[in-house]
C-alpha positions, 0 to 999 in steps of 0.5 A: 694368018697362021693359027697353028700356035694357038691350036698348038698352046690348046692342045696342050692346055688340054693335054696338061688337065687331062694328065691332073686328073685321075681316070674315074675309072682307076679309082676305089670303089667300094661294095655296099650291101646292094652288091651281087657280084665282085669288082672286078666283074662290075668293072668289066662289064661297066667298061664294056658298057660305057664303050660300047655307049660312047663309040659313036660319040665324034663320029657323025660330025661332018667336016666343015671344010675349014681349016686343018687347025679347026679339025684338030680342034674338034677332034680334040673337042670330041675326045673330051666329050667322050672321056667325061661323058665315059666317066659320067657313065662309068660312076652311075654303072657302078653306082648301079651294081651297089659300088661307090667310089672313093 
């Protein structure tokens, strides 16, 4: 039987939440008095940080061998993961660095 109709209807399930949601990333964030260095310096450097602490994510999973449906799906699974593990990360760095999101 051929599972490419509810590997696709997945996908797009995915697609239509994630485009819902507003990126942590593009939200305000204000400065409290606990902050030192402007913004779009703590932005930066959040960015780099989350980047550089989620490159690996998806990357040492070994192929099961199953089928190509099963290898989008975890493909898709480790996208997801990595974008809210990214922005779990983004938020405490700038928590961090004396910023809240509003």
């Amino acid at each position: 039987m051929n599972s490419f109709p509810s590997t696709l209807a997945a996908i797009l399930g995915v697609l239509a939440i994630a485009a819902c949601t507003t990126p942590i990333r593009n939200q305000t964030y204000t400065a409290t008095s606990a902050a030192q260095i402007p913004e779009s310096q703590a932005r930066a450097e959040c960015q780099f940080a989350v980047e550089a602490a989620t490159a690996s994510i998806g990357t040492n999973r070994v192929p099961r061998g199953t089928s190509f449906d099963q290898e989008i799906a975890d493909a898709i699974a480790d996208g997801v993961m990595r974008g809210d593990e990214q922005n779990t990360l983004f938020v405490s760095c700038m928590r961090s660095k004396g910023f809240v999101g509003g």
